[in-house]
ROSE-4610 file (N, C-alpha, C; in Angstrom, 1 decimal, always signed):
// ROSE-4610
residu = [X/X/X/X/X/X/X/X/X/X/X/X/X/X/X/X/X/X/X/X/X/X/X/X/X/X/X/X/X/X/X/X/X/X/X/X/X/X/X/X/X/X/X/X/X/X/X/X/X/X/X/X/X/X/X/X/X/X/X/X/X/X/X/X/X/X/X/X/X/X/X/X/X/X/X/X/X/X/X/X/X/X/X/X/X/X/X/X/X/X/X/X/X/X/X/X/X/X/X/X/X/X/X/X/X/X/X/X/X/X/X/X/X/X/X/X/X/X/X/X/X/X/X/X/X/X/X/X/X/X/X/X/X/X/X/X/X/X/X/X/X/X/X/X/X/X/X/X/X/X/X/X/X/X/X/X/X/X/X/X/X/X/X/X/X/X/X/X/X/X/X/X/X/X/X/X/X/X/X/X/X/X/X/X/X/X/X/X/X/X/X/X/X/X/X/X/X/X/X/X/X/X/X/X/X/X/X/X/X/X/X/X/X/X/X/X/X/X/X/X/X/X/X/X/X/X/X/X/X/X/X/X/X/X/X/X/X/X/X/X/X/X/X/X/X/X/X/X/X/X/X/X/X/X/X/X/X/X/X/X/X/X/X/X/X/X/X/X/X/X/X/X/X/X/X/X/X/X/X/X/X/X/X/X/X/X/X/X/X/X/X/X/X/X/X/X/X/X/X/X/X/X/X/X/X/X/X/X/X/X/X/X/X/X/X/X/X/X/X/X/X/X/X/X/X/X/X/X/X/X/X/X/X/X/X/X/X/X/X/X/X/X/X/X/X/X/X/X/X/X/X/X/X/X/X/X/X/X/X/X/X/X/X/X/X/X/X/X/X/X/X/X/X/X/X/X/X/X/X/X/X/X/X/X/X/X/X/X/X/X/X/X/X/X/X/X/X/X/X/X/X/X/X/X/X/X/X/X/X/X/X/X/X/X/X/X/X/X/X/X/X/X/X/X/X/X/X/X/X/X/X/X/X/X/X/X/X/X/X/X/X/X/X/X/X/X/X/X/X/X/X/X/X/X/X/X/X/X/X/X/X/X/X/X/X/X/X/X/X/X/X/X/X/X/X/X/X/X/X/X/X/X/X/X/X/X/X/X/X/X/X/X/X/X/X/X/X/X/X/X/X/X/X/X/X/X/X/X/X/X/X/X/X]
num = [1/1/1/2/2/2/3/3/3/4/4/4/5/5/5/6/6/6/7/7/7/8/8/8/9/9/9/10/10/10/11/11/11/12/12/12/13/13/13/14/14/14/15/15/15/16/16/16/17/17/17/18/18/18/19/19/19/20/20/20/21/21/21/22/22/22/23/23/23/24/24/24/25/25/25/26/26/26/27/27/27/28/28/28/29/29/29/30/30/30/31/31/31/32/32/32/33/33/33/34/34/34/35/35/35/36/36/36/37/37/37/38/38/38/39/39/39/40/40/40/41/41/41/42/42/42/43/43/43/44/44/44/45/45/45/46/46/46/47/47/47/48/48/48/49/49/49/50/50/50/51/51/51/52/52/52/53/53/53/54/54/54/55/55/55/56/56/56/57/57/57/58/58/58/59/59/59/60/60/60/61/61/61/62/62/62/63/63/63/64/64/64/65/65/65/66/66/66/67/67/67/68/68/68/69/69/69/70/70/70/71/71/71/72/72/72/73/73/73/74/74/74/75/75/75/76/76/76/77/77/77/78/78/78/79/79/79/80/80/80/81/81/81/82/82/82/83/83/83/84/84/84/85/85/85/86/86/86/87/87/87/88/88/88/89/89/89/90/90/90/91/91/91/92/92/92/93/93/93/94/94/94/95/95/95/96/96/96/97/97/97/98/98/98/99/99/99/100/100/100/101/101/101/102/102/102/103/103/103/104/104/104/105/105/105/106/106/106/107/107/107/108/108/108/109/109/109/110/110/110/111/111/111/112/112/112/113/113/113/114/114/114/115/115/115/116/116/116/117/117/117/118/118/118/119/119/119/120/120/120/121/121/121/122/122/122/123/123/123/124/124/124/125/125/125/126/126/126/127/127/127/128/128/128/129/129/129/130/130/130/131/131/131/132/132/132/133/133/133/134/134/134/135/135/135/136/136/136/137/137/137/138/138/138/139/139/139/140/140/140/141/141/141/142/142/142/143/143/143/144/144/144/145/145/145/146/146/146/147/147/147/148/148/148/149/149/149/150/150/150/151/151/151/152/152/152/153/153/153/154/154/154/155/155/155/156/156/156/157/157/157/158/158/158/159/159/159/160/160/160/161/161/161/162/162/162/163/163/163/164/164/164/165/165/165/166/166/166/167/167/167/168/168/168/169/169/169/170/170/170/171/171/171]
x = [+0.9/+0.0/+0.9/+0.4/+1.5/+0.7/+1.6/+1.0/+1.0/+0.3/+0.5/+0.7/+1.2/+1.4/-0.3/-1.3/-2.7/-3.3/-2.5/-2.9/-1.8/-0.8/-0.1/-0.6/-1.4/-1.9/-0.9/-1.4/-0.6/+0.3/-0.8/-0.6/+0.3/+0.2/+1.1/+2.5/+2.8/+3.6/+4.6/+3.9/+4.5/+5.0/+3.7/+4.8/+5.8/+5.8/+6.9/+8.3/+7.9/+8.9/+9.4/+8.9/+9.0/+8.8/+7.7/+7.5/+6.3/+6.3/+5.1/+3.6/+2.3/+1.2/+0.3/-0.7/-1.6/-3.1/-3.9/-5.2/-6.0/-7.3/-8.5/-9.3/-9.3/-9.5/-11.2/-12.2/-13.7/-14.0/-15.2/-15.5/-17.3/-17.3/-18.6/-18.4/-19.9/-19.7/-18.8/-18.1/-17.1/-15.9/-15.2/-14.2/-14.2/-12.5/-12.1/-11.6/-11.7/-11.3/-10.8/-9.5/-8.4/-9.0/-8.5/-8.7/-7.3/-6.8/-5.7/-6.7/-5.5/-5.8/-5.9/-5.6/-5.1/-6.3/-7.6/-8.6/-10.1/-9.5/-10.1/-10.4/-11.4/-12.0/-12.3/-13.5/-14.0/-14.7/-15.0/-15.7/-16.6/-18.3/-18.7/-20.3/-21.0/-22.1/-23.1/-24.0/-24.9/-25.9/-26.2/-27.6/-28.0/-29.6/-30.7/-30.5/-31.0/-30.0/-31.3/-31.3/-32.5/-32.3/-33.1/-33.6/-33.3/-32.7/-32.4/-34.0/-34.5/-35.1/-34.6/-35.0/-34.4/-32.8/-32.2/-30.8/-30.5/-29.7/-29.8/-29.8/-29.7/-29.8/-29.0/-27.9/-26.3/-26.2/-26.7/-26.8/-27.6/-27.5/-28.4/-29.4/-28.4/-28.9/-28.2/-28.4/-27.6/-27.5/-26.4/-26.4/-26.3/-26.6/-26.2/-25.4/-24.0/-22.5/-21.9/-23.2/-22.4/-22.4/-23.2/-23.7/-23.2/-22.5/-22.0/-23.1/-23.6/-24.3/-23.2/-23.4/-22.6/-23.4/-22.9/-23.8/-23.0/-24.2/-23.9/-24.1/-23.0/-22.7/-22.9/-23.9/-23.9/-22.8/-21.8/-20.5/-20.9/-21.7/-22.2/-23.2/-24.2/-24.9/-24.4/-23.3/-22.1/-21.5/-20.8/-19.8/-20.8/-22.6/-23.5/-23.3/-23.2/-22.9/-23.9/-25.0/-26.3/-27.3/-28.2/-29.1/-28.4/-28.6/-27.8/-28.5/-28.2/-28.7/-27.9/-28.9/-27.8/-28.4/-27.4/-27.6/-26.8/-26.4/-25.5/-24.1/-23.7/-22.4/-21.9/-23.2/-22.4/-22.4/-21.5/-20.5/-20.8/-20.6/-20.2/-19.5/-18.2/-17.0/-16.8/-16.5/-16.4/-15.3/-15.1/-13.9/-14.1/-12.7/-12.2/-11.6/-12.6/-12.2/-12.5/-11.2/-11.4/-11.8/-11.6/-12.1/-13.8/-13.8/-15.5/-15.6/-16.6/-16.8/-18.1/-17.7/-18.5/-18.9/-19.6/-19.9/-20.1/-19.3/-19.6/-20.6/-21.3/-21.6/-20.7/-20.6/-19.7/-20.6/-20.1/-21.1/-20.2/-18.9/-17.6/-16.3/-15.9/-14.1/-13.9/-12.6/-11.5/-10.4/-9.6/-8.2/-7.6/-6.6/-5.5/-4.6/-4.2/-3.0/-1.9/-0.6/+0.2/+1.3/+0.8/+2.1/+2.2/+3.9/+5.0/+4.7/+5.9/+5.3/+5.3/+6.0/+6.2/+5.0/+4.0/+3.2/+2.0/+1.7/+0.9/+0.8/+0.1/-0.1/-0.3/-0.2/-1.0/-2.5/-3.6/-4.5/-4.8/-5.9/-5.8/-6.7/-6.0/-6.8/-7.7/-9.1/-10.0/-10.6/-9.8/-10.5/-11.7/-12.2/-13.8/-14.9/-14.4/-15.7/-16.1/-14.5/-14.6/-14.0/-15.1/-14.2/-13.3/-11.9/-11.5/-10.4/-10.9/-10.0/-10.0/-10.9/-10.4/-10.0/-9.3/-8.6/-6.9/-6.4/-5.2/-4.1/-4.7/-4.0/-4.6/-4.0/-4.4/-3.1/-3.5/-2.7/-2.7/-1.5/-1.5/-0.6/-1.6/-1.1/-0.7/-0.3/-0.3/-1.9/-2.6/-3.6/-4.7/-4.4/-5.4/-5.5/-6.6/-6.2/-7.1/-6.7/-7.6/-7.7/-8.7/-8.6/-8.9/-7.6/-7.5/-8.1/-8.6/-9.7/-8.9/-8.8/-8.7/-9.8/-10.2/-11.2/-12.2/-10.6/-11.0/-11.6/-11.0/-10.9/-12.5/-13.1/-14.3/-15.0/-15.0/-16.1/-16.4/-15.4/-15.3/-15.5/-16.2/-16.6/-17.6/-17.7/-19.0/-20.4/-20.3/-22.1/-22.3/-21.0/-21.2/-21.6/-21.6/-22.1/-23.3/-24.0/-25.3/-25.2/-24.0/-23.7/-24.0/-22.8/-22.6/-23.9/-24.5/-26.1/-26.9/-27.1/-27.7/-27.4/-26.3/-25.4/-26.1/-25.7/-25.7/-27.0/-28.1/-29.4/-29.9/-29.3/-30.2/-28.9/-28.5/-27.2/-28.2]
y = [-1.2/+0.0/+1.2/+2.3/+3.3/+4.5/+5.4/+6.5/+7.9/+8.4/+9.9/+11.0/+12.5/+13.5/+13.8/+13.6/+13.7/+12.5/+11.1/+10.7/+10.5/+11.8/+11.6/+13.3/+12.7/+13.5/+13.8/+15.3/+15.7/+15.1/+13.9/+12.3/+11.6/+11.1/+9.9/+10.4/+12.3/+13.0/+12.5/+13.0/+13.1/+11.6/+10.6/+9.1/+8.9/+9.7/+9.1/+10.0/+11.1/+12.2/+11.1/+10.2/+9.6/+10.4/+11.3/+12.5/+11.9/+12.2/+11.6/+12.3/+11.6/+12.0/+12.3/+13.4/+13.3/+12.8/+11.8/+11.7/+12.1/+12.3/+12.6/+11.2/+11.0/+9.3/+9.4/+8.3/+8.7/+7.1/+6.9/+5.7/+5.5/+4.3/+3.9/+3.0/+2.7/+1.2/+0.2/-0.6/-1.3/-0.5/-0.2/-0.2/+1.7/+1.8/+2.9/+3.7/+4.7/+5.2/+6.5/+7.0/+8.3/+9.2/+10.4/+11.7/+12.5/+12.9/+14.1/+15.0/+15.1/+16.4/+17.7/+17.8/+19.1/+19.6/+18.6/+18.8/+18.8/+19.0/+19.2/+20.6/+21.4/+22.7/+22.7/+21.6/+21.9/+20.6/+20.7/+19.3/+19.7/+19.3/+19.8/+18.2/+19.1/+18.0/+17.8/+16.6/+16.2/+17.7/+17.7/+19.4/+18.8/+19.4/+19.1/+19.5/+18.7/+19.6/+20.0/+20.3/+20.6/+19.8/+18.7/+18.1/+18.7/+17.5/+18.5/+17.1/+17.7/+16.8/+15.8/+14.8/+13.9/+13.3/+14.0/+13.4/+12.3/+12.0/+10.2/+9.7/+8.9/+8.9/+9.2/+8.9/+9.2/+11.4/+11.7/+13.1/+13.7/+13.8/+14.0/+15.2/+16.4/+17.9/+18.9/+20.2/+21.2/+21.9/+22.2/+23.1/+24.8/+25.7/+26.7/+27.2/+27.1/+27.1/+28.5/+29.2/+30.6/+31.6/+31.1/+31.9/+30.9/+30.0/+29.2/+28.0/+27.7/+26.8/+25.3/+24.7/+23.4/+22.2/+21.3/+20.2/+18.7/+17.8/+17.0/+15.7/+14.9/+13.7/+12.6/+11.8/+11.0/+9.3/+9.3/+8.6/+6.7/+6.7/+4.9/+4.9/+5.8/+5.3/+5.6/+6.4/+6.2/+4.6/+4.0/+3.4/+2.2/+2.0/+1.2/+0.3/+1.0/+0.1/+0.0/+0.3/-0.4/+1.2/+1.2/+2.4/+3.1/+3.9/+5.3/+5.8/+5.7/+6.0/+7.1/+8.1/+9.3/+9.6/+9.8/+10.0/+10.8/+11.1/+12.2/+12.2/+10.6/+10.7/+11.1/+11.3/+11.3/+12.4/+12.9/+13.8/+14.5/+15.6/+16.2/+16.9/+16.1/+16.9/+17.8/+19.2/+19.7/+19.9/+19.4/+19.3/+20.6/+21.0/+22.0/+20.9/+21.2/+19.8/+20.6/+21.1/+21.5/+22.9/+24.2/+25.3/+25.1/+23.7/+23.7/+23.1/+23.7/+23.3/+22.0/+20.7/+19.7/+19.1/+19.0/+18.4/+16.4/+16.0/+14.3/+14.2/+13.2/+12.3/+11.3/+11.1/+10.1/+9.5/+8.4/+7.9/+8.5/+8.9/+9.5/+9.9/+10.6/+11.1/+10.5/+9.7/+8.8/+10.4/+10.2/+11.4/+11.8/+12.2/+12.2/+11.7/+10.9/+10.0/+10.4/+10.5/+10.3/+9.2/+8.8/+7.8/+8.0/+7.2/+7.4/+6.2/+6.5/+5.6/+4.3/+3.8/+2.5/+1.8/+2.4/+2.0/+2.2/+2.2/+2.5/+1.9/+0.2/-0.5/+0.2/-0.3/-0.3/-0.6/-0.2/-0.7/-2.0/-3.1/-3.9/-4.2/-4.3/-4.4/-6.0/-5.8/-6.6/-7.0/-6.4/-6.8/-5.5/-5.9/-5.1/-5.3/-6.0/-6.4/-5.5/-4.4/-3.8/-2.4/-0.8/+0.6/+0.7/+0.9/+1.2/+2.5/+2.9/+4.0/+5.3/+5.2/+6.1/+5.9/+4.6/+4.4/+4.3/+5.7/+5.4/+4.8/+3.9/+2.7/+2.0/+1.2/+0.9/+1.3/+2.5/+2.2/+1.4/+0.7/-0.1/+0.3/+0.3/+0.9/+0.1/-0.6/-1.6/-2.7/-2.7/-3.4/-3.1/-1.7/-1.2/-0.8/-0.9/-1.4/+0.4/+1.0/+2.8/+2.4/+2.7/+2.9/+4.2/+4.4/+5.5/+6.1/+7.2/+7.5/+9.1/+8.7/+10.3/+10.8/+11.8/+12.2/+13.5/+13.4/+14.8/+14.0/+12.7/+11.5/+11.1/+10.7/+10.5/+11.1/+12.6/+13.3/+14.4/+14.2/+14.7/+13.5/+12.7/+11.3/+11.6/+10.8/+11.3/+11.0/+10.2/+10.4/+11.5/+12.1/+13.4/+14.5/+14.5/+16.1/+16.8/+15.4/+16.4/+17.1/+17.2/+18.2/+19.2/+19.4/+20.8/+21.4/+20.4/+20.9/+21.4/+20.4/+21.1/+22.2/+22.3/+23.7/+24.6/+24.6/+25.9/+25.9/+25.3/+25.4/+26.5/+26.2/+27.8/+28.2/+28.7/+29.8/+31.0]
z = [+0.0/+0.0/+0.0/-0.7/-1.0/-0.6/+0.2/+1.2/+0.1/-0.1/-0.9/+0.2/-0.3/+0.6/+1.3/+0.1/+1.2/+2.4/+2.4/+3.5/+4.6/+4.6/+6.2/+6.9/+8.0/+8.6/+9.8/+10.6/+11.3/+12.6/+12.9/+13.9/+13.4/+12.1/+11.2/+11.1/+10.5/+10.8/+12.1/+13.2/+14.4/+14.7/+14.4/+14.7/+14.0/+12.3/+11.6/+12.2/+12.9/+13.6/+14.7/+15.1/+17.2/+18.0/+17.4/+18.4/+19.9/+20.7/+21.3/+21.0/+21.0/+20.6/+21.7/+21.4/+22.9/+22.4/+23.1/+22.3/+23.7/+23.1/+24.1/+24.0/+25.4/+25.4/+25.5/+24.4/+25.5/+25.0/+25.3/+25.6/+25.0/+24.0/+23.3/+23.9/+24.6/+25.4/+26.0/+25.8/+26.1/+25.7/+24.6/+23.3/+24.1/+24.0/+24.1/+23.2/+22.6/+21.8/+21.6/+20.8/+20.8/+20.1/+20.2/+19.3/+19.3/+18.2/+18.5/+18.9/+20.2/+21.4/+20.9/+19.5/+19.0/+18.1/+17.5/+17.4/+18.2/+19.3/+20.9/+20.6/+20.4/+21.2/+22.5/+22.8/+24.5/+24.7/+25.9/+26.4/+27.0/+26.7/+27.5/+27.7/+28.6/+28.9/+28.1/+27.4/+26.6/+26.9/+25.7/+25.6/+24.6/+24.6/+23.7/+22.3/+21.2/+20.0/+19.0/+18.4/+17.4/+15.8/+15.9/+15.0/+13.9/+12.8/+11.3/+10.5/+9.7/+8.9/+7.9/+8.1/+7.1/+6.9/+8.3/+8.4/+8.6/+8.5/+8.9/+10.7/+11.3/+12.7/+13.4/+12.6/+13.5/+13.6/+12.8/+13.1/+13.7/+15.2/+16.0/+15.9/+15.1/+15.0/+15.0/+15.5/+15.6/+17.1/+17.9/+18.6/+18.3/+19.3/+18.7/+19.7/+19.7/+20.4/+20.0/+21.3/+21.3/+19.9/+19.3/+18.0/+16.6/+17.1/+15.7/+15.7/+14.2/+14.3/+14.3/+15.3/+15.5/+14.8/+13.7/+13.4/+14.7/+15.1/+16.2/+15.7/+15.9/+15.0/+16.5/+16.9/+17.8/+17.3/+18.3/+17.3/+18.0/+19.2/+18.9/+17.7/+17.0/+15.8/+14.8/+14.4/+13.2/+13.5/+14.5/+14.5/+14.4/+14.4/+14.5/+16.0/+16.7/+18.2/+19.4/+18.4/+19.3/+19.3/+20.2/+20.6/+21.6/+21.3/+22.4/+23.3/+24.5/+25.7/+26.5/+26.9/+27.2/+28.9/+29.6/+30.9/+31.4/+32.7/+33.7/+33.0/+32.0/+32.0/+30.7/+29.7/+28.2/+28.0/+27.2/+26.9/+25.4/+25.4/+24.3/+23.4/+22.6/+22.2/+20.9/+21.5/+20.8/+19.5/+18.0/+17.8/+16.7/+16.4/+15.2/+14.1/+13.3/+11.8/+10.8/+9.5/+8.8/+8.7/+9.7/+10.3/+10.1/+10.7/+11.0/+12.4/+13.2/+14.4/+14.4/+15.1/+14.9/+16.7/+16.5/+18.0/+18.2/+18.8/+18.2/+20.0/+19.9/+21.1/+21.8/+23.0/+23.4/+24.9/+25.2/+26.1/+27.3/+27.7/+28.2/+27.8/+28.5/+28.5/+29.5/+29.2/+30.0/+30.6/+29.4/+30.0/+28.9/+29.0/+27.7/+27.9/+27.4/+26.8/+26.0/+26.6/+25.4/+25.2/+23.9/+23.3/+22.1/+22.4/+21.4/+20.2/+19.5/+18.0/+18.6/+19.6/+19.9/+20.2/+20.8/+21.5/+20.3/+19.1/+18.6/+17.2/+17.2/+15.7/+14.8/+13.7/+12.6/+12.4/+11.9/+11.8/+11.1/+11.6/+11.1/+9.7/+8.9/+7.6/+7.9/+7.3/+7.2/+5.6/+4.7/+3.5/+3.0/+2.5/+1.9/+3.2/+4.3/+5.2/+6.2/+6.4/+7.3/+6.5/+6.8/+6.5/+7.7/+7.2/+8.7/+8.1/+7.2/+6.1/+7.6/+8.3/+9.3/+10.8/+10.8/+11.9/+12.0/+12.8/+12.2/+12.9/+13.9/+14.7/+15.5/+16.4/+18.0/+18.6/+20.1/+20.8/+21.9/+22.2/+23.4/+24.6/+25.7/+27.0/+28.0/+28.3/+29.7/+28.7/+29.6/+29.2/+28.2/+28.2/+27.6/+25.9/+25.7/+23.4/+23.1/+22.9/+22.1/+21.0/+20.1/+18.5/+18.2/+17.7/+17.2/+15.8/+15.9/+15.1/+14.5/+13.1/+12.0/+12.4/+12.9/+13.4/+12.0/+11.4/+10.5/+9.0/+9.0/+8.1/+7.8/+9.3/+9.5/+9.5/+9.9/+9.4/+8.1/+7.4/+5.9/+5.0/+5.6/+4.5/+3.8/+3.3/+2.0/+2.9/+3.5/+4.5/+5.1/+5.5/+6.5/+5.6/+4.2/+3.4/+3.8/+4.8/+4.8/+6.1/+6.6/+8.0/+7.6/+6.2/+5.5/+5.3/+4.6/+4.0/+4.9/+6.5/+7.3/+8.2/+8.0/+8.8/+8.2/+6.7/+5.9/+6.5/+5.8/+5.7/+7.0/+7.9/+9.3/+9.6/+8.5/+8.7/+7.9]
């Protein structure tokens, strides 16, 4: 498999530097999972979002974040990991992708993490059975397995256009 200058991202960079990495750790059900820390804006608690029409399910809706319209991507019914259940603990992260502000769902925030290239697989190819075009490793901690997620990868996919659509649309 052969890498072009558009798929080494500012993470893949840094491991191919041995620079150390920071992720924002949160947590879908069981399975833990990373974010570069550096597409972190804010963290903040689950809020009511306003319904877009006709979006698909994993796009919850929109917040309005201080005057910007935020489109809210709930990431267990992207990742299809069952029905989402929101309570005292789940979370809402705010990321900077692409000078666009996106809001994902999470069921929690763990911490931040940082590891070095050593500590951080390759992803595992599955064939055509599995997209994994936006995972861009596993890290391994002591016991613990993160999958790490292009964050900017996955939400500039071709399902997500209708964020754009519904952003614009109550701008």
């Amino acid at each position: 498999m052969s890498t072009s200058a558009n798929d080494i991202t500012p993470v893949n960079a840094q491991i191919a530097a041995g620079m150390p990495n920071e992720f924002l750790t949160f947590t879908l059900g069981a399975e833990e999972y990373g974010v570069d820390i550096l597409k972190v804006q804010e963290i903040r608690g689950y809020d009511t979002v306003t319904r877009i029409p006709d979006a698909p399910d994993f796009i919850k809706g929109v917040i309005n974040l201080r005057g910007t319209i935020v489109p809210v991507v709930d990431m267990r019914l992207k990742f299809k990991l069952g029905k989402a259940e929101y309570n005292e603990f789940t979370v809402m992260i705010i990321l900077n992708i692409a000078r666009r502000v996106v809001g994902m769902v999470v069921d929690g925030v763990s911490d931040v993490m940082q590891l070095t290239a050593e500590q951080i697989r390759p992803a595992p190819e599955f064939g055509g059975v599995v997209n994994t075009r936006f995972i861009t490793g596993l890290g391994a901690l002591d016991k613990r397995m993160l999958i790490l997620v292009d964050i900017e990868k996955l939400m500039s996919g071709p399902d997500m256009a209708l964020m754009d659509a519904a952003s614009q649309s109550l701008q």
